[in-house]
N, C-alpha and C positions, 0 to 999 in steps of 0.2 A: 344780772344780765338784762343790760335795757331792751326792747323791741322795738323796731320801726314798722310805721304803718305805710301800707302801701298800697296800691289804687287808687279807686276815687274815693278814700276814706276821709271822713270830717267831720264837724261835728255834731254831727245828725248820726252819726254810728254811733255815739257813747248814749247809753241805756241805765236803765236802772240795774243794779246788779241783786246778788244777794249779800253776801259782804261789804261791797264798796261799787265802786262802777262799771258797766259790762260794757260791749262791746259788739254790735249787730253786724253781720258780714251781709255782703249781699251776692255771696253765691256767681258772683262773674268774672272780677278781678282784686274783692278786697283781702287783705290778710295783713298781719302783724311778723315780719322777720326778726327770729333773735340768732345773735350770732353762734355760730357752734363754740362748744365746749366739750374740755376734758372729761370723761365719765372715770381718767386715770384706770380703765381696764377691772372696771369692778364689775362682780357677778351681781350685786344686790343693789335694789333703787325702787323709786316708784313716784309715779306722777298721779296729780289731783288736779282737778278745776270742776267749775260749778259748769253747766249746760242748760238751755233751755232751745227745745226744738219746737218749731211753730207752723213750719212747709214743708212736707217730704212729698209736695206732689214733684213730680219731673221724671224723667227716665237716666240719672247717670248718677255719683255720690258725692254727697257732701262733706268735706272734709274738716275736722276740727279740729286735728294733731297731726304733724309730719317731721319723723326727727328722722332723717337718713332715705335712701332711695329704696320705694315701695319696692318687694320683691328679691332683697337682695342682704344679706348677711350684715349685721349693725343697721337694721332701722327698728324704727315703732309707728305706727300709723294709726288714726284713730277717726272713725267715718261713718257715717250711716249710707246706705242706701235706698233712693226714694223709692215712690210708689209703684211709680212705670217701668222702674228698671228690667231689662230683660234676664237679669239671672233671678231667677222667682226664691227661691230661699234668701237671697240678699236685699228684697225688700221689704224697706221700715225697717229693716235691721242696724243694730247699731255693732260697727264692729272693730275690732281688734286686732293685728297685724303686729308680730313680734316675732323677730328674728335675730339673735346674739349670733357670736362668732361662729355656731355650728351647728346651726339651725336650719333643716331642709327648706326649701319656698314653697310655703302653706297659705292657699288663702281660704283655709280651714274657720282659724284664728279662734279667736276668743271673743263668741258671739252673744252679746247682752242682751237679745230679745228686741221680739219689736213693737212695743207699748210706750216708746219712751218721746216717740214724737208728739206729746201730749199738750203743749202747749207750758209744762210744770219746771222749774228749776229741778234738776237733777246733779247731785256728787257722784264725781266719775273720780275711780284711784283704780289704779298700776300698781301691782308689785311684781316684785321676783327676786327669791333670793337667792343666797347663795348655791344653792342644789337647785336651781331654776323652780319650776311651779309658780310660772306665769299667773299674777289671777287678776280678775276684774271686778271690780265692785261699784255697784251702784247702789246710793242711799245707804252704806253703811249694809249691804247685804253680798256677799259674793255671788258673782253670776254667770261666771265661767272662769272655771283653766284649765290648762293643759300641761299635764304633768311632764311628755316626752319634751320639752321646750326650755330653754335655760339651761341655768348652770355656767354658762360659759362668760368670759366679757364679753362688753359691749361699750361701743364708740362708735359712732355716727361720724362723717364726715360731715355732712350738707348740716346748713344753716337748720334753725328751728323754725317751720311756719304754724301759725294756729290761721285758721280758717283757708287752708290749702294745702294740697299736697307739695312736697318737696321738688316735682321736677316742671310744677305751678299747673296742672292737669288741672 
């Protein structure tokens, strides 16, 4: 599934990556659209990409995954929240947001801590199988789940955004 880049993206946004080539948002209008896809109703999946955070000043969140509308049954959202932010446990936190077909609206989620605005390339992965048990891993270490979550399908409508949320917040 290809992505379109969208904003003022060019080519002052491609970076060095850690595998091959990244990709720098700038936090106003940039992000990458991929088109939605079938997850064909599976309870099991998991998503991976490499990260590097380098600004969490500001007061509102940064988004770096949006597969489906925040808050609402069939999404995933993946974000941190900066420094200034007025919910005080949501800053420098990097978090997690997962909701399958029958999944209460939690924005509990699956919280990674908040050390990771380090300036460091960081491995972010997603699972969840079939008996749900959401979990998140960073570097190869698990760092939250939640066990009441999953289990169920899951299918997103809305497109796929990296570096934005889904209803372009």
């Amino acid at each position: 599934n290809s992505g379109t880049c969208q904003g003022a993206m060019n080519a002052t946004n491609m970076i060095n990556g850690v595998v091959a080539g990244g990709t720098s948002f700038d936090e106003v209008n940039d992000r990458i659209t991929i088109p939605d896809f079938d997850y064909a109703n599976t309870n099991s999946f998991s998503l991976s990409f490499w990260f590097q955070e380098t600004d969490l000043t500001g007061s509102s969140y940064q988004y770096m995954y949006s597969h489906g509308a925040y808050g609402t049954f069939h999404s995933l959202n993946v974000y941190f929240g900066e420094a200034s932010l007025g919910i005080i446990p949501d800053q420098n936190m990097l978090k997690t947001i997962f909701q399958d077909a029958n999944d209460a609206t939690s924005t509990d989620g699956l919280n990674a801590g908040n050390t990771l605005g380090d300036g460091v390339w960081h491995y972010y992965v997603f699972t969840v199988n079939d008996l749900g048990d959401p979990t998140v891993y960073i570097d190869g270490i698990a760092v939250a789940n939640i066990t009441f979550n999953g289990g169920q399908s899951f299918n997103p409508t809305t497109d796929i955004f990296w570096g934005s949320r889904s209803d372009l917040n």
